[in-house]
N, C-alpha and C positions, 0 to 999 in steps of 0.2 A: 504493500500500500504506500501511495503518495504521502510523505510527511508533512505535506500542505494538512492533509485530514486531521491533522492534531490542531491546527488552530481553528477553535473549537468559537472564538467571537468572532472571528473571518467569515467562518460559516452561516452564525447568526446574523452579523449587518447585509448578508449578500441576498441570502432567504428573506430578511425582514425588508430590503429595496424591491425585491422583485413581487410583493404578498400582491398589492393591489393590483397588478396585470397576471399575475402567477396563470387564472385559467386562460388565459389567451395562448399557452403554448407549453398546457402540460397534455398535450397528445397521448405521450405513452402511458402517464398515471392513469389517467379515465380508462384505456385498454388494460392495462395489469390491473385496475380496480373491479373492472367487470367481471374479472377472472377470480377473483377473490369474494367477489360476491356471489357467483354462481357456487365458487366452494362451501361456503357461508350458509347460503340458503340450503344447499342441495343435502348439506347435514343437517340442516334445523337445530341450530344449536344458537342461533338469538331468537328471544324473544321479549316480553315487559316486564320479567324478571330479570334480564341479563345487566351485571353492571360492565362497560366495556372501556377500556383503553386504548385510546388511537395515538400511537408512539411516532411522533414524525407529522402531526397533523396535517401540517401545512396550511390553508385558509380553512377546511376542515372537510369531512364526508359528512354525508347523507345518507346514515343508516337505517331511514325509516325505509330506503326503498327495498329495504328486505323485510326490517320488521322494527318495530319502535321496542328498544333497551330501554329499561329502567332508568340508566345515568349512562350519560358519555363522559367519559377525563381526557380531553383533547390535549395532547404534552408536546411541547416544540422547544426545540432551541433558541427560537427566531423571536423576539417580540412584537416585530411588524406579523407575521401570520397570527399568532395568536389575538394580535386589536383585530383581524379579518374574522376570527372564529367568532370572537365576541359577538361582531356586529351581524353576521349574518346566521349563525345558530345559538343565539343567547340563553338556549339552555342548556349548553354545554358548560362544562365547567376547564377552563383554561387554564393551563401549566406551563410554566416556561422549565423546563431542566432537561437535563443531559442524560439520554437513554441509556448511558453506563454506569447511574448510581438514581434509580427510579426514587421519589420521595413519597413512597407509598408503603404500607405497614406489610407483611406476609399475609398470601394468600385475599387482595382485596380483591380481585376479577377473577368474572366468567370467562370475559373472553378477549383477549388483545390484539393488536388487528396493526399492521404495519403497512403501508405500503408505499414502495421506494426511498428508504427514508435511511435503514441501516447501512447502507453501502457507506454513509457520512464516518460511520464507526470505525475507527483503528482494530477497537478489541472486540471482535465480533463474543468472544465467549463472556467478555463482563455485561455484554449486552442480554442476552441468550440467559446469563444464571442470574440477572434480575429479572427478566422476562418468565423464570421458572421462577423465584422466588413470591413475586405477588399477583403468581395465578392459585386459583383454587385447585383443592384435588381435582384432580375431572378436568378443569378450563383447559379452552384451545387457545392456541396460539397460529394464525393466521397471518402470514408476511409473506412480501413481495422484495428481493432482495438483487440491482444490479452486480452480476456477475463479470466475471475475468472474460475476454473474446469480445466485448460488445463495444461495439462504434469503430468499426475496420475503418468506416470511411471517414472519418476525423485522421487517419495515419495514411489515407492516399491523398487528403488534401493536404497533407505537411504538415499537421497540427499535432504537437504533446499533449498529452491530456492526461489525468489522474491514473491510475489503477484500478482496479475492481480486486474484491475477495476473490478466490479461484472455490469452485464449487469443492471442490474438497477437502477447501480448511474450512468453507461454512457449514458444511456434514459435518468436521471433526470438530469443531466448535461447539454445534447442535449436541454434538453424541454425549458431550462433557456435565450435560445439565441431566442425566437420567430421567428421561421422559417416559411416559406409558405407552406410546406411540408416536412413532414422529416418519412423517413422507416428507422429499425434498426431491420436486419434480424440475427440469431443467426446459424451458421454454422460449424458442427465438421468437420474437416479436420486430417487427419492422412497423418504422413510422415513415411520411412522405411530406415534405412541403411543398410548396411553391416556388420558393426562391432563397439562397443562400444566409440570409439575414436571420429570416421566421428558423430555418434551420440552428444556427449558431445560438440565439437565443433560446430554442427551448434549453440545448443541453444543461442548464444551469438549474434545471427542476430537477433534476437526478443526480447532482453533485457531482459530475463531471466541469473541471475546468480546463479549457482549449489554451496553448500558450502558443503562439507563432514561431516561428522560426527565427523570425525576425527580430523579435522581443529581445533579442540580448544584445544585437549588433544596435538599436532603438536604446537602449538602457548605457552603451557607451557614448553614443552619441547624443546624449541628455543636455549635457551640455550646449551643443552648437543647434539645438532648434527642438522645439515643444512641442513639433505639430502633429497632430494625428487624425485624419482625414475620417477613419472607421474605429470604432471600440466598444466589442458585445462578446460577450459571456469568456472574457479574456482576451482575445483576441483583439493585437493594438497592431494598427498598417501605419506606415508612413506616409505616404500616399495614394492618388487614384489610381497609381500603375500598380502599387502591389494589388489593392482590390482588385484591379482588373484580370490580374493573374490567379487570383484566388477563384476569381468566375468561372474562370476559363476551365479549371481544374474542376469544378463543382459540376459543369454542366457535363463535363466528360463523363460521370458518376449516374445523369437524368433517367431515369427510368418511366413509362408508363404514366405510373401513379404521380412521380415529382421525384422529388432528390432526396436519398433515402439516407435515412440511419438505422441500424440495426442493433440488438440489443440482445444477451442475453440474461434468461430472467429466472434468479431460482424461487420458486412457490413454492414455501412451508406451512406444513400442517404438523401440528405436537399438540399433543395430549399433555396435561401435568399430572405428576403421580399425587 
């Protein structure tokens, strides 16, 4: 993992600028969320008894469209998504803390519910044994986790970009918290935009950071000129020719649908003992 992911208020001001546009370009969250709601419902395992955890909220879910919980504890890092939770599901109950030391007692939930949110995590296992520590006996645990192989085409358009867990240190992670049950299915998901921009921008809703190539020969030359023509989801050009070159690059990639990024997704299901 990128040691970018340890700076853990970097994370939070990036999340908390982006809360108020957030659904304009979370594509892939609404598709990995549907996926988790068909797991969700297809168990019957919420219902107006369930108290539930959404670790990662972001501006937040809508869990009535499976079935109305008891309580939601919507928890971010971000304080800009959690003023969104606020205002748009005010009977949530809002958290700002760090998914690797939960501020909740053993054993409060039925059921906690992640999605796309842990990949932000270094220590996937201090994640995973608070995750088993304030579920109940019986509670599932439900997440959506980007994995290692996803976003090929951020490294054919020249772009660095963070790391992802590899599926089988988030298995060996999982294995560490002795669950009752626990499935870890491996899923590729592709999104499409329209044009290079809408592209570069969502990546910043699944904690992916893009760095140019550029950026360092830019960072020497700070000095002799400030200008920066394009800057989105990391990525800083110095002028319209490098954009132009980055098009150029993008469009080579165009498929069918639009200009694709590709993702691999692991989907967990765990029981707690």
């Amino acid at each position: 993992m990128n040691s970018g992911l340890d700076n853990k208020q970097q994370v939070a001001a990036e999340f908390s600028a982006a809360a108020s546009h957030y659904s304009n370009f979370n594509s892939m969250q609404k598709q990995s969320a549907g996926i988790l709601f068909d797991m969700i419902g297809t168990a019957k395992v919420l219902d107006s008894h369930t108290n539930l955890l959404d670790i990662g909220c972001g501006p937040g879910t809508d869990f009535d469209a499976i079935n109305k919980p008891a309580s939601v504890f919507a928890l971010d890092i971000a304080p800009g998504m959690l003023a969104q939770v606020v205002q748009d599901f005010p009977e949530y109950l809002a958290v700002q803390s760090d998914a690797q030391a939960l501020p909740f007692q053993n054993e409060s939930f039925d059921l906690i519910y992640s999605n796309l949110a842990m990949q932000w995590c270094p220590q996937l296992d201090l994640v995973f044994a608070e995750v088993a520590r304030v579920l109940r006996s019986g509670g599932h645990f439900y997440g959506a986790i980007v994995a290692d192989g996803s976003l090929p085409e951020l490294a054919e358009l020249g772009l660095r970009f963070n790391g992802f867990h590899t599926l089988d240190q988030i298995q060996k992670d999982l294995s560490q918290c002795g669950w009752q049950n626990v499935r870890v299915e491996r899923k590729c998901l592709s999104v499409y935009f329209d044009d290079l921009k809408a592209l570069l921008y969502s990546i910043k809703g699944v904690g992916a950071s893009t760095i140019s190539p550029l950026d360092q020969r830019q960072a020497e030359a700070k000095a002799k000129t400030a200008f920066q023509e394009n800057s989105m989801a990391g990525v800083k050009l110095r002028g319209r020719q490098d954009w132009q070159n980055l098009l150029g690059k993008a469009e080579a990639l165009r498929q069918a649908d639009g200009l694709p990024l590709h993702y691999e997704i692991a989907f967990i299901h765990a029981i707690a003992k």
